[in-house]
C-alpha positions, 0 to 999 in steps of 0.5 A, spaced: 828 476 088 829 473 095 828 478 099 828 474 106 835 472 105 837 478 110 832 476 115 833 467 117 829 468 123 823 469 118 824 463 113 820 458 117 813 462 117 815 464 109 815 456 108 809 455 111 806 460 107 809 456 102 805 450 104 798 454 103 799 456 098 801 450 094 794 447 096 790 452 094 789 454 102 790 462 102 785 465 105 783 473 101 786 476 108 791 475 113 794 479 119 801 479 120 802 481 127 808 482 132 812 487 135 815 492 132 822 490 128 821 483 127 820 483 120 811 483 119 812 488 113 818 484 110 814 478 110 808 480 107 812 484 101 816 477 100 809 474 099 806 479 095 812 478 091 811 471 091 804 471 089 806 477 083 812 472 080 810 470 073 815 463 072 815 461 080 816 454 081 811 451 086 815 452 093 819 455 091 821 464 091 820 469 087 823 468 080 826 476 080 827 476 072 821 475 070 816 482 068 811 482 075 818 480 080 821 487 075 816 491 077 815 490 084 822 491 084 821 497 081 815 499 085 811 499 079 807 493 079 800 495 076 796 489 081 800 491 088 797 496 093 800 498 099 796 503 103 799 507 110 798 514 112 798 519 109 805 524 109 804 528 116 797 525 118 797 519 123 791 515 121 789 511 114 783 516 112 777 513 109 777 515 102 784 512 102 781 505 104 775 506 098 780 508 092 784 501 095 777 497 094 776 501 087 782 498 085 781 491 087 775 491 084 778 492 077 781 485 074 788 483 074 793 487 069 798 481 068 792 475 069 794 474 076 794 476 084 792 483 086 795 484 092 794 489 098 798 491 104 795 496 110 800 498 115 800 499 120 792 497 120 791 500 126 791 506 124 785 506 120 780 510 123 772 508 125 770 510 117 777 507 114 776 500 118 768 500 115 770 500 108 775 495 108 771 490 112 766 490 106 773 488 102 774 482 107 767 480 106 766 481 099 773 479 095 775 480 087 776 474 085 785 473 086 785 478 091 789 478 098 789 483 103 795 483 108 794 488 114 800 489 118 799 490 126 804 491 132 796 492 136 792 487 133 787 487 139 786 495 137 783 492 131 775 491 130 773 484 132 768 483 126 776 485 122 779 480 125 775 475 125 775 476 116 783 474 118 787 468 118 793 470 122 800 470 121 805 471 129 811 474 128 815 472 135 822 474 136 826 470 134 832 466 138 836 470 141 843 466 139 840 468 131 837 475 133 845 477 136 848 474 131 844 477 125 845 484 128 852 483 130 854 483 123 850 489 121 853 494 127 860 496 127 863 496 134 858 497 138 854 491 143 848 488 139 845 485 146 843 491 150 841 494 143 836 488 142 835 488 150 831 495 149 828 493 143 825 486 146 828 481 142 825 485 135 833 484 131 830 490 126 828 495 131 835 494 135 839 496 128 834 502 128 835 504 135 843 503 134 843 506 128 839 513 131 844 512 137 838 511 142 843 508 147 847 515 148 840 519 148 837 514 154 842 515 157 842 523 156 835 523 159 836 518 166 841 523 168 837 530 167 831 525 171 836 524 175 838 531 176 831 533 177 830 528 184 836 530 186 835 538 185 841 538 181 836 541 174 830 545 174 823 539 172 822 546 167 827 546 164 827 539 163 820 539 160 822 543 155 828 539 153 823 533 153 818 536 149 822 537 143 823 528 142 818 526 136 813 522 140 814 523 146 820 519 147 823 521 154 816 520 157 816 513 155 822 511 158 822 514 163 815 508 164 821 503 162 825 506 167 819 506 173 817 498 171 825 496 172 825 501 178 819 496 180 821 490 178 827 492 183 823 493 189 820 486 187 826 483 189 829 483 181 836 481 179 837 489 176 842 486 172 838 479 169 831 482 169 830 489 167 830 493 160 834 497 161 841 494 164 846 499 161 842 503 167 842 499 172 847 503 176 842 508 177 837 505 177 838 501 184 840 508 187 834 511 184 830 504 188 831 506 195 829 512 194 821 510 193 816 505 195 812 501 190 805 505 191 809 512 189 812 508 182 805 506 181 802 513 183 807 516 177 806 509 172 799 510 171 799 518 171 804 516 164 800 511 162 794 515 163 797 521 160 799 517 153 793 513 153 789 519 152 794 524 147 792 523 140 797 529 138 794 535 140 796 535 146 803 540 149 808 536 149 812 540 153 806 540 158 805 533 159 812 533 160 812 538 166 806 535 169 810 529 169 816 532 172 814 536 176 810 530 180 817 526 179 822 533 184 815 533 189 815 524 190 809 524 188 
């Protein structure tokens, strides 16, 4: 069960894990961390894997044909936990956290680890953290709780603390193009991997949503907004159906490289989004550094504070409507 083999950018960090395992160093709670799309929760599984194999060699994967390797396969492990929100909901409520602590208190089913993953652990809420770190400071025998964070620093400081952890970096560009080359058919792995900074699992889904297309879709309707071509409305409206405000945060992409391009950039070299840069040197000439961060802290500001209740329609034509008047 080598369930690294798709991912070579993450064997070296699953090697070192081996090494502190071999000499009885695992800590009771690691987070892994990194952006999204490096790989955080395929090498906390590979782990979980490894420390559930029944007849693993020391150093060495998980075996895959013995009962604990077929039951994690399966999904079915009696000793392996994994918590996330719950369908529909955006936080990990408390009561899911206290039931994760109910079980792990409990003995082994097979005599050996119980493993638990939490992702993403910045989900927890106020209530979901406090329960959890009476788990970090009280463990069961055997126990290892592994939290997956893309913003670890949104975590309490006393959880942290309880955490040895494990970073994820990008991996070298030569092997993260080479891997995502394999997996798309016909299409550019760089400026899929140049939108996804550097993370190769958050390029093929963005390549695989057609994301390019999309972006594109949106800059020229911002464009059109400027140029009094489309109505900022109208726009809003369409904008308002992207899951997660999507166009908004590419329209703060974009205003960063329209800053990086005042500031002197190679809007070929330097910017996030290449595929635009056209457009984006047209758009530079047309705004002085203080109005792109006038309408940089208003996105910011308006995406700091929207926990989903707010209209997203309305934070978009608030936004547009300020971008047609240059304000």
């Amino acid at each position: 069960m080598d369930m690294l083999s798709p991912y070579p950018w993450l064997e070296s960090r699953l090697q070192q894990l081996l090494g502190v395992i071999a000499r009885g160093r695992l800590p009771h709670g690691l987070l892994v961390c990194g952006q999204p799309g490096v790989g955080k929760t395929a090498l906390a599984r590979t782990l979980a894997a490894l420390l559930l194999c029944e007849r693993r060699a020391e150093g060495a994967a998980a075996c895959g044909a013995c009962p604990g390797c077929q039951q994690f396969g399966a999904g079915s492990h009696p000793d392996f936990f994994m918590i996330a929100p719950e369908e529909g909901a955006q936080a990990i409520k408390v009561d899911q956290v206290r039931g994760l602590a109910e079980k792990l208190a409990l003995s082994s089913h097979r005599a050996g680890y119980k493993v638990a993953i939490v992702a993403p652990a910045e989900a927890m809420n106020i209530n979901a953290s406090n329960s959890l770190l009476k788990t970090l400071e009280e463990p069961s025998d055997n126990t290892i709780l592994m939290l997956i964070s893309a913003q670890p620093a949104r975590l309490p400081a006393t959880i942290r603390s309880r955490c040895q952890q494990v970073f994820i970096p990008p991996p070298d560009p030569a092997v993260a193009q080479t891997w995502l080359a394999g997996q798309l058919a016909g299409q550019d792995p760089q400026i899929y991997l140049q939108l996804a900074g550097g993370a190769p699992l958050e390029a093929l889904r963005l390549a695989e949503a057609r994301v390019v297309e999309a972006r594109q879709a949106r800059f020229q309707a911002l464009l059109g907004v400027l140029e009094g071509r489309a109505n900022p409305l109208a726009v809003a409206a369409d904008w308002g159906q992207d899951e997660n405000l999507q166009a908004v945060k590419w329209m703060r992409d974009w205003l960063m490289d329209l800053i990086r391009i005042r500031l002197g950039g190679n809007a070929a070299g330097t910017i996030r989004s290449p595929d635009l840069a056209e457009g984006l040197n047209r758009l530079a000439g047309r705004f002085d550094n203080r109005q792109l961060y006038r309408q940089l802290d208003r996105i910011n500001s308006l995406l700091r504070y929207n926990d989903g209740s707010l209209n997203r329609q309305l934070l978009a034509e608030d936004i547009l409507l300020a971008w047609a008047a240059g304000q």
